[in-house]
N, C-alpha and C positions, 0 to 999 in steps of 0.2 A: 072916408075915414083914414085917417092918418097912422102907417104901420111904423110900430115901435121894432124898433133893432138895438138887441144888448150884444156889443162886441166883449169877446175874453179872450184875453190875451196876455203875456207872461210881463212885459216891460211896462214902465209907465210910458205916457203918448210922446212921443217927440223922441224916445228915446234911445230907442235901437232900428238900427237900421231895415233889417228887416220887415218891422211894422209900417214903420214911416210909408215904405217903398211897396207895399204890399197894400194897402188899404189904409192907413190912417189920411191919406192925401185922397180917397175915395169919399171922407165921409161928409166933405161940405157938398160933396159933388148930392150925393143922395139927400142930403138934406136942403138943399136947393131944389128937390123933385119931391117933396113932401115926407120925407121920410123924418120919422125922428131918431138918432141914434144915439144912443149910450156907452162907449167905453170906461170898461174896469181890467185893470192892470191886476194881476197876482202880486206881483212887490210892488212896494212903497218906492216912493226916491227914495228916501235914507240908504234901504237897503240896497235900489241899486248902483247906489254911488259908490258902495263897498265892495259890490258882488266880485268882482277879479283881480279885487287885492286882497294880497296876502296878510292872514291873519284876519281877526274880530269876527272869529267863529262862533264867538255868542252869539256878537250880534245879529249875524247872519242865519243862527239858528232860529233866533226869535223873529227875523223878519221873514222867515217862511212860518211861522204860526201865525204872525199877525195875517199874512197871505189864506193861511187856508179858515183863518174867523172869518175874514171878510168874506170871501169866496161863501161860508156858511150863511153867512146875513143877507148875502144874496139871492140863495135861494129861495123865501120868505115873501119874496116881492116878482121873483121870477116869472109868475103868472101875467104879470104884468104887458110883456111882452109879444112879439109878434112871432119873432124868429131871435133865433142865439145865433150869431155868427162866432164860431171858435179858430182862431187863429194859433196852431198845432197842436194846443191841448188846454184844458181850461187850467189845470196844475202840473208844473213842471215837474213833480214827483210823483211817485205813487202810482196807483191802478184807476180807472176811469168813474170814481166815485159821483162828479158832478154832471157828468155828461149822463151818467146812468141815469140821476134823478131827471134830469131836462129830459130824458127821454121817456121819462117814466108819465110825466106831467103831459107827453104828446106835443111839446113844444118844437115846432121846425129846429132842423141843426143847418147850417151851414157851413161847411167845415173846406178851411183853407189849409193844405199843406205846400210850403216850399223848400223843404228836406225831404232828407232820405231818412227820420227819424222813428223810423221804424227797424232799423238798423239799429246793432247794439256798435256805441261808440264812448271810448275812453275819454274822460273830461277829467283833466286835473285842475283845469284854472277855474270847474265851478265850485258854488255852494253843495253841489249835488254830484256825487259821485254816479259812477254807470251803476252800480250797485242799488242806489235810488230810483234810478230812472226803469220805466214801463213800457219797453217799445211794444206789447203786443195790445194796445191801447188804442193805437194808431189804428190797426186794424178791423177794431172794434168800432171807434167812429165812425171811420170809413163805409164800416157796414152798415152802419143803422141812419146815418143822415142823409136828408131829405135832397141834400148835393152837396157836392166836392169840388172845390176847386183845388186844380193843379199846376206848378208852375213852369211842366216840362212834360214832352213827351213820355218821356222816363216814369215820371209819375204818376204820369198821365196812363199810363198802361198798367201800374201795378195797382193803383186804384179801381180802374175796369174789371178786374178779378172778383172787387165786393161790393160795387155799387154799378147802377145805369144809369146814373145821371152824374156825368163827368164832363168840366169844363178844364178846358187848357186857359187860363191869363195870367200871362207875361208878369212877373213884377217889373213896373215901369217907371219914368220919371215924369215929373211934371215940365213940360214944356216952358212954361212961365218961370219956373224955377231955374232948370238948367235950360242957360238959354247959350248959345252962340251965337257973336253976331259976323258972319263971314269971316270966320277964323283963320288970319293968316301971321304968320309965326314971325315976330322981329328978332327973337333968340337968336343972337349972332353963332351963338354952341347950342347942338337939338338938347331938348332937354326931354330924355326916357322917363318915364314916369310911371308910382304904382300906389291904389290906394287899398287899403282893407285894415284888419281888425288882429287881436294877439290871435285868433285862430286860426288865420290864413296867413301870419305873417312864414310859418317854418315852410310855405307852397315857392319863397322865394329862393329856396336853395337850390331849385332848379336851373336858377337861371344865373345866382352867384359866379360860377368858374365864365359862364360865358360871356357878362360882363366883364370880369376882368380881361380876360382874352380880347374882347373888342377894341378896349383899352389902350391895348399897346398900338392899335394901328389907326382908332378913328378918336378922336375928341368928341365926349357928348358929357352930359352932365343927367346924374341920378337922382329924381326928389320921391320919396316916401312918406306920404300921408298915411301916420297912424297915429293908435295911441298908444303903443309902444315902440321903441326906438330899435332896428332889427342890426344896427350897427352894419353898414356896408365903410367902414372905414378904409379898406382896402382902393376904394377908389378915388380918386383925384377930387372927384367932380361928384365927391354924395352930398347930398343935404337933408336932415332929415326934416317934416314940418307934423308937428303936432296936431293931431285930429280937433277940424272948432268946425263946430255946425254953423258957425256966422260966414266962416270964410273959406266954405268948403269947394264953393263952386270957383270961387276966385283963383285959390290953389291949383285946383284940378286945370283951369281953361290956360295956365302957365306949359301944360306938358304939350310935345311933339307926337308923341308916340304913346303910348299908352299899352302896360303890360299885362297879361291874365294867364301866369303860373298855375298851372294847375295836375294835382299829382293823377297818376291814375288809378283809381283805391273807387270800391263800390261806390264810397258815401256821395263822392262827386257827381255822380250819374244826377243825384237830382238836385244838382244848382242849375242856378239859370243865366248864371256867366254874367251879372250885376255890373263889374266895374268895367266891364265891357261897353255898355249899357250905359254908362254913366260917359266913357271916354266918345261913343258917340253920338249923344248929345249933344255934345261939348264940340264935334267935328273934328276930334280926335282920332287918328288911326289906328288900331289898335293888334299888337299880335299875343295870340294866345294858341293853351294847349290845346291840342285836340281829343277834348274829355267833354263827356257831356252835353250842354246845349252851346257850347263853341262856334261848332259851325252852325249855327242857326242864327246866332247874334251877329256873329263876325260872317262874311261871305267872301270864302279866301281869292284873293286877289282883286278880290270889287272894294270892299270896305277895310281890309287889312289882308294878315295873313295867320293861318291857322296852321300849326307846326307841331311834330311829334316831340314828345320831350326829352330830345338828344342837344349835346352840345353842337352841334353841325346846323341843325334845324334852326336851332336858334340865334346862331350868329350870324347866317346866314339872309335869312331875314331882317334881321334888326338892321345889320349895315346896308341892305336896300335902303333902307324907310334914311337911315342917318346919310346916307349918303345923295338924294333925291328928293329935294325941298318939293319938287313940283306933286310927284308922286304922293309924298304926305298931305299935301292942300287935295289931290285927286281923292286919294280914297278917304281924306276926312269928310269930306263933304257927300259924298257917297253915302256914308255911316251916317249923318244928319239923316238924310233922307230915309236912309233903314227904321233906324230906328225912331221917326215920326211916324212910320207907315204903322208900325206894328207893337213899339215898348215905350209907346207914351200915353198918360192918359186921355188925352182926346182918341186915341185908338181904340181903346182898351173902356171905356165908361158903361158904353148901354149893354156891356157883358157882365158887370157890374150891379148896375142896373135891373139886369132881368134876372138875376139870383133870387131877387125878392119879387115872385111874378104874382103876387097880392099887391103888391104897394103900386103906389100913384102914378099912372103916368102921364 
């Protein structure tokens, strides 16, 4: 018999990164294995085409009501199901209303966390102020479902506190997707490179004074994929390139070097050092802070280098990587191999997989 899986989760499918990266690229794999799976998103597109622009606070009002009818209409038919996989909360506001009824009905939880969102954390660029937000919710899931996944040691240890069935998987990439083909760089100037989102773009100021400083003694050239422009005008050699999910992979396999700023503030404890992750795939080498799961993606001096977040640290390093073509071909292709072994999904499936240890195999 074929087990029903309803995914909830906050973005519509395709949409944010974190889904994508986390289990939305999971669910042909399970349904390929008999599995049937449902995704429902809390927002609409409309609203979250508007979610991080300023202004059309109505609209943004009424697109968390239409959020929490549906989410209502869903439970009606929830019986239906085999297991609820919840990806950090079924409503991005509020106290754990729906999860309580799912629990209530004795429905399996599966519950994925890849933050520290248990943590109280200031959002000014959402719909939903901290004010809104219910991190002791977190811990309430945590407690009562059937297993947890984690995406880091980190949280993988603060979860063991309320539950005994706790898995560590990776968010990872799809092989097929990000592919490299023996990545070797004709950029006559290296070209440093950094990609993320308006929430991680203020993590670049760490590294701001240092690039300029390199600057004056090495030539390389700066590209930032986002979706806002973080203005490094100061340098020669910035270019910014606007976030497109068609040509993301194309953009990114353009860089030498590959950057992961990272401030050191608790929340970071439970990233899992993603654009790391993404730069070695791509057999890009990559330096980043030493915060979090850093050293675990990055393996310093095999795959890149991992540096404290001084200016000394970081210049010092980077003009390695800029000045040693051969060294960057070294430890990019190292970083392929890393992260085939452990943050892709052929690594990463039949853990996956065995979350649902009722369904088909």
């Amino acid at each position: 018999m074929r087990s029903k899986i309803l995914i909830l989760c906050t973005h519509p499918k395709g949409s944010a990164p974190s889904q994508r990266f986390r289990f939305e690229q999971y669910i042909s794999i399970l349904k390929d294995r008999g599995f049937e799976v449902i995704q429902e998103s809390f927002l609409d597109r409309k609203t979250h085409k508007i979610l991080y622009s300023p202004g059309h606070s109505i609209k943004k009002f009424f697109g968390v009501l239409r959020g929490f009818f549906h989410r209502a209409k869903l439970i009606v038919h929830i019986r239906n199901y085999d297991y609820v996989f919840i990806h950090l909360e079924a409503c991005p506001v509020g106290p754990p209303i729906f999860e309580s009824i799912i629990l209530g009905l004795n429905i399996p939880i599966i519950y994925d966390i890849d933050d520290a969102i248990f943590m109280k954390r200031m959002s000014n660029n959402s719909i939903w102020s901290s004010s809104l937000k219910w991190p002791s919710k977190v811990k309430f899931i945590t407690k009562h479902a059937l297993k947890v996944i984690a995406v880091n040691d980190y949280l993988y240890g603060w979860a063991c506190r309320f539950n005994d069935s706790v898995t560590v998987i990776p968010t990872t990439i799809d092989p097929q997707i990000h592919k490299s083909e023996n990545k070797i760089s004709l950029n006559p100037i290296p070209i440093i490179g950094w990609t993320g989102t308006h929430t991680t773009v203020p993590y670049l100021d760490i590294v701001r004074l240092c690039l300029q400083e390199i600057q004056k003694t090495h030539k390389f050239i700066f590209h930032v994929i986002c979706n806002i422009d973080p203005r490094f005008d100061e340098l020669s050699g910035y270019r910014f390139i606007k976030w497109n999910k068609v040509t993301e992979i194309k953009d990114l396999s353009r860089f030498d070097i590959g950057i992961m700023p990272v401030p050191e503030i608790p929340w970071a404890k439970g990233k899992v050092g993603f654009k790391a992750i993404q730069y070695g795939a791509l057999g890009i080498p990559s330096v980043v802070s030493n915060v979090g799961s850093s050293s675990d993606v990055v393996r310093n001096g095999i795959t890149g280098y991992v540096v404290e977040n001084n200016a000394n640290e970081w210049c010092k390093y980077l003009i390695k990587l800029i000045e040693n073509k051969e060294l960057r071909e070294k430890f990019g292709k190292a970083a392929l191999g890393r992260i085939l072994e452990r943050y892709s999904t052929d690594a990463q499936s039949k853990n996956y997989i065995n979350l649902f240890s009722n369904g088909v195999e």
